[in-house]
N, C-alpha and C positions, 0 to 999 in steps of 0.2 A: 833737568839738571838738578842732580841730582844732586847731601847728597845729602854742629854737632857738638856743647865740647869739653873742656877739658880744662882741669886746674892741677896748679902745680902748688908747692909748701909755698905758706906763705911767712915771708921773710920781715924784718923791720921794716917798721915804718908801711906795711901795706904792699912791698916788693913782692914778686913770685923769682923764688930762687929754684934751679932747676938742681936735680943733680944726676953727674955723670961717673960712674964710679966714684972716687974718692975724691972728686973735683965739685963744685960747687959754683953755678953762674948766678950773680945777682942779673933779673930782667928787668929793672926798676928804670931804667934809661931806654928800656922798649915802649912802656905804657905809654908814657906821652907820644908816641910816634905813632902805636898805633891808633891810637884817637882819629890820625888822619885818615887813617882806612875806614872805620866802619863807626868812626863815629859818635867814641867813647871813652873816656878817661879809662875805662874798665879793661883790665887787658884778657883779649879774649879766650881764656883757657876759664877764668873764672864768673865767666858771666854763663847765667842758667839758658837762657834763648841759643848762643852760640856752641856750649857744650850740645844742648838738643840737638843742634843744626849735624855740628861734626857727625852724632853720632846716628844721622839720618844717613847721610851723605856716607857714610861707612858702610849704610846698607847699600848701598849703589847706586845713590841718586843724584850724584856729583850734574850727571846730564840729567837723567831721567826727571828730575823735581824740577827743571826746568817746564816741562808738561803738566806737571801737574800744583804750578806754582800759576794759578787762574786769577784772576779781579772775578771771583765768583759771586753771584747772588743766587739764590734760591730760586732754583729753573721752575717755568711754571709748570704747573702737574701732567700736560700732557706728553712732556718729552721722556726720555729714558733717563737715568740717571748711570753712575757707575759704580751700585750694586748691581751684583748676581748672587740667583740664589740658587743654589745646589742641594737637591733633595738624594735621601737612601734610604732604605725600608726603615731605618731607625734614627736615623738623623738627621740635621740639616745646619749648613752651613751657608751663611750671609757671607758673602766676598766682597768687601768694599777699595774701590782703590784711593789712598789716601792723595792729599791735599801737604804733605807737609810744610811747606810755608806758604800764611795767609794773611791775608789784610781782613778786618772786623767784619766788611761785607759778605763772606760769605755763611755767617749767623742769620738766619736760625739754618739748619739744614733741611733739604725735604724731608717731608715726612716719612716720608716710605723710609728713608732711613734710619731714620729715632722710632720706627717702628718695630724694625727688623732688629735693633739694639736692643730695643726691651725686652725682647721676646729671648733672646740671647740669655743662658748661663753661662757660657764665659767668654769670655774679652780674648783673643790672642793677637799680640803685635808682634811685627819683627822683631823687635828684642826690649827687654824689662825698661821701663820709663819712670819706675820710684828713683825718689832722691839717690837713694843709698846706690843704684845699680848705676846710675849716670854720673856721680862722682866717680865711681873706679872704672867706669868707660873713658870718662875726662883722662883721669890722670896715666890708664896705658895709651889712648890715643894720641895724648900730647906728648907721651915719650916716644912714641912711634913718629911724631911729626915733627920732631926737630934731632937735628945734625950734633955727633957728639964733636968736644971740643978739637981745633984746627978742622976740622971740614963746614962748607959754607955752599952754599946753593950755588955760586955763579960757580964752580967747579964742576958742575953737573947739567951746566944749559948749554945749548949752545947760540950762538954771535945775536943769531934771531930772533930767539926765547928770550934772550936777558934782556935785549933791545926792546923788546915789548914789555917787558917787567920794567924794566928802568924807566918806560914814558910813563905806563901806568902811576906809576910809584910818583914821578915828577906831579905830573896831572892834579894827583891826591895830597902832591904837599908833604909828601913823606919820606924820608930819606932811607938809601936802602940797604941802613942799617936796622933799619924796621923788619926784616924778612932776610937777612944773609944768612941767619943760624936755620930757619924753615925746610925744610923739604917742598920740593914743588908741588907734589898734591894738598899740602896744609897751606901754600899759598892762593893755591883754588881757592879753595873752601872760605879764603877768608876776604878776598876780593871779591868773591859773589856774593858773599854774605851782608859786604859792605853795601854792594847795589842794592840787592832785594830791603837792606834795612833803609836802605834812602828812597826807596820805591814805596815805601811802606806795608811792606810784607816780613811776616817775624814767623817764628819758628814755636813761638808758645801758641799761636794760634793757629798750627795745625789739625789738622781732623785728629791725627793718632792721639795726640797731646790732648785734645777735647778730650775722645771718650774714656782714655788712659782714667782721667780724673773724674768722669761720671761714674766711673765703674770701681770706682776705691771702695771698699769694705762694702761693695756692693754684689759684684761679680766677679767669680774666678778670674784669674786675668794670668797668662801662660806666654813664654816670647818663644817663634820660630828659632831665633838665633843667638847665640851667647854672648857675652862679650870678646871673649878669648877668638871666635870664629869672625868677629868682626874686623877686630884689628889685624889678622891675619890676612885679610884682603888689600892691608896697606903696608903691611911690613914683608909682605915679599914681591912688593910691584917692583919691577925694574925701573933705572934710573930714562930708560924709552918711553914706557908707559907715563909715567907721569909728567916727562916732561910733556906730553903730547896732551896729557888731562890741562898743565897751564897752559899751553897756548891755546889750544881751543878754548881755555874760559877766558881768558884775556881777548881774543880776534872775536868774539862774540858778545863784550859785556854791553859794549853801546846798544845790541841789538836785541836785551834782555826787556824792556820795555815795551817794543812791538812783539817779540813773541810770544808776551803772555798776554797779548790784547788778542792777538788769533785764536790765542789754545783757552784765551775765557769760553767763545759758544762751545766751542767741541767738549770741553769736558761739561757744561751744562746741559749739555744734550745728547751725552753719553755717547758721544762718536769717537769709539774706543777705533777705528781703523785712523781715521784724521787723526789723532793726537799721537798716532803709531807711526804715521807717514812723514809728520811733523818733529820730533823731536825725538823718536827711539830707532826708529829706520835705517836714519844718519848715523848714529853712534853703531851700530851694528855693521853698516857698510866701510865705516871710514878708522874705526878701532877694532878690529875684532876678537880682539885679544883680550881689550878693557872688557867687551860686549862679555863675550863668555866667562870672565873671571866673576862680574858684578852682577849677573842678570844670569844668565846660561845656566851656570853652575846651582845657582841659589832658588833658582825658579823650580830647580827640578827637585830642591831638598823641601823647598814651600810646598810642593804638589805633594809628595808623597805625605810629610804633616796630612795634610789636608785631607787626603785620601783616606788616612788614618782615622781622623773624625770622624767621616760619615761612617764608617764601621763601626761605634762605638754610637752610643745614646746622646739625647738633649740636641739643642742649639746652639751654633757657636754662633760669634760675630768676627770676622779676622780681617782684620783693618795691613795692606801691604800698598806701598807705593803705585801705583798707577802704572807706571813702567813695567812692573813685572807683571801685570795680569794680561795685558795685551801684545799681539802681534804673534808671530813665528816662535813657538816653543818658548813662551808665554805662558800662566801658570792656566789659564781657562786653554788655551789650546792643548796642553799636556792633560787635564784633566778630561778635554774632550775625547781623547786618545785611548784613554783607561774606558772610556762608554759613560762616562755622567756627560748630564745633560745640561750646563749652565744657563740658567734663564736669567735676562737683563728686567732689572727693574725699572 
């Protein structure tokens, strides 16, 4: 699970004021409220950890980073890890699946991995991770994730959905003025985010985020996807789909705890089918709508990238979600299709 975020003008006194054509909301009577969710005076459009997060979770990892959100340590040398390495008469490409949110534990990485880094001239992530691209991710994502004025989230749940919103919401001490102006996928994003941050898993300490910043004015560094291709995966979900993304995050949060204590060995030990069986499987059987929009679709644009490289000279290193490298039309199963041969590390 998958999957960021987002700043709005900021207004007196420290407000973020939104604006909607010629209209203007102070959110300054939000900040405090959302404190209760996640856990910070900060409201989360302008915090750097949470813009990250959104704009992970944009790549499709709303479920998927659920998998690959580990209590990981540093597996001992004999197991696989979740590099593969893909060779061509002239190139070669490291496919690592990332980690996007982590707790401190799982520093240092294997070696095998800060190996196959080194060796890398250039860096490619799903999409550009400097300051400058993460603020204007912020600020189309968070206009994408809130309701222009007179429309309000409980107009678009239904009896079920709000009812589970509403406990939540009570539970957390927060009133549900905190979230009425939200879209329900930006309500995801921001009650998992609450857990994984009281879990103690953050989003500055993910893999991508690591190498992003080893690789500053060090190594070429190139994103699969734009920003504009990003938010286009939330600004044309239907009002089904997302309602279906919060209740699933909501009927699953108690259980966010044990499921990353399962999917810590599997991804230590590079048991790319278990982590596929575990947390990506489900989302494919039970949304398949969400599945192909967030995964399907983007798996096939990441292969062909990819594909592109090995035709082309040097070493790349290309760091994508975990999610998208494994299982059924997967970015290693698509590349197996083409005749490359991915080898696990």
């Amino acid at each position: 699970m998958a999957v960021a975020i987002h700043r709005g003008a900021v207004g007196p006194g420290g407000s973020v004021v939104h604006e909607t054509g010629t209209r203007k909301r102070d959110c300054s009577f939000e900040q405090a409220n959302v404190k209760k969710l996640t856990g910070s005076s900060v409201h989360p459009y302008r915090t750097g950890p949470f813009r990250q997060l959104l704009v992970r979770i944009a790549s499709g990892l709303l479920f998927a980073c659920l998998a690959s959100v580990v209590l990981a340590q540093s597996p001992p040398v004999q197991t696989k890890t979740f590099l593969w390495k893909i060779a061509s008469p002239t190139a070669m490409v490291h496919l690592l699946g990332s980690v996007h949110v982590a707790s401190q534990d799982i520093y240092p990485l294997d070696p095998r991995i800060e190996s196959a880094f080194q060796r890398a001239q250039t860096l490619v992530l799903e999409t550009s991770l400097d300051p400058a691209a993460q603020v204007q991710a912020g600020q189309k994502l968070a206009a994408a994730g809130i309701y222009p004025p007179g429309d309000s989230i409980d107009l678009h749940l239904d009896r079920d959905t709000l009812g589970l919103l509403q406990q939540r919401l009570k539970k957390s001490g927060a009133p549900f003025t905190t979230v009425r102006s939200y879209r329900p996928w930006f309500v995801a994003v921001i009650v998992v985010l609450a857990e994984m941050q009281r879990l103690g898993y953050h989003p500055h300490l993910g893999i991508d985020t690591y190498f992003a910043e080893r690789a500053k004015d060090r190594k070429r560094i190139v994103g699969l996807e734009t920003i504009d291709e990003q938010v286009a995966l939330f600004s044309g979900m239907s009002d089904t789909l997302q309602e279906g993304m919060l209740k699933d995050a909501l009927t699953k949060l108690d259980e966010l705890g044990a499921l990353m204590a399962k999917a810590q060995s599997q991804w230590r030990t590079g048991d790319a089918k278990a982590i596929d069986e575990l947390m990506v499987a489900p989302m494919r059987r039970d949304f398949p709508d969400v599945f192909q929009r967030l995964f399907v679709d983007r798996n096939r644009k990441m292969a062909t990238a990819i594909e592109g490289y090995l035709k082309t000279t040097g070493e790349y290193f290309v760091v994508v979600g975990s999610g998208h490298l494994i299982g059924p039309e997967g970015i290693l199963d698509l590349l197996q299709a083409k005749s490359y041969m991915p080898v696990q590390q």
